[in-house]
N, C-alpha and C positions, 0 to 999 in steps of 0.2 A: 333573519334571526335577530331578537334585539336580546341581550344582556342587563338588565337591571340591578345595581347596585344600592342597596337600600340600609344607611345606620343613621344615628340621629342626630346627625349634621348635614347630613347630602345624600340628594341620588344622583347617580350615576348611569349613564347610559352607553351601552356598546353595540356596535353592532361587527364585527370581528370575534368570530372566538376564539380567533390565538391571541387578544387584550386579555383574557378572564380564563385563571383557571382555579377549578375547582378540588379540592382533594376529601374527598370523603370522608375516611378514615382520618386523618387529623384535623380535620374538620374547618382546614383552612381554606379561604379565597386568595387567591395572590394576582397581581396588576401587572399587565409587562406595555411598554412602550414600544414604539414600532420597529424597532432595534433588536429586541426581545430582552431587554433589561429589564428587569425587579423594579417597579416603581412602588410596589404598597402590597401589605399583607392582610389580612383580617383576620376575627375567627367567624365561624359560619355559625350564626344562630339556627337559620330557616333557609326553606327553598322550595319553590315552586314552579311550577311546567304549566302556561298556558298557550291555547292559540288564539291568535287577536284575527277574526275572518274580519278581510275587505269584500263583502259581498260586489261594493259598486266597480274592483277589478278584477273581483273573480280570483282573488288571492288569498292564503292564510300564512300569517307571521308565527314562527313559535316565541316566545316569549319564557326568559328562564329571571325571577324575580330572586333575589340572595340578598336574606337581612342577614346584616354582617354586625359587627362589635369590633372596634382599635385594638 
């Protein structure tokens, strides 16, 4: 699973999904360190679900893309 963090200073990439959580309804992203500390908040503009196939190992990654705003 990769994580994608996208606003208009930086992307971000995760691959842990206890780094990135998402809250629907307030429509926030929020960041945790490996501790599980609050590192960074967002609000969620967009979001999308793909899967990236590695045909040459026979594998598929899902892929969750979150353009975020400060």
């Amino acid at each position: 699973m990769k994580i994608i963090i996208k606003n208009n200073e930086s992307v971000e990439t995760y691959h842990n999904a206890g780094d990135v959580v998402v809250l629907p309804k307030s429509k926030l992203v929020r960041r945790f360190n490996e501790y599980g500390s609050l590192i960074e908040e967002y609000k969620l503009v967009d979001k999308k679900i793909t899967l990236d196939d590695d045909l040459e190992n026979d594998q598929t990654e899902i892929v969750v893309t979150l353009l975020v705003e400060k």
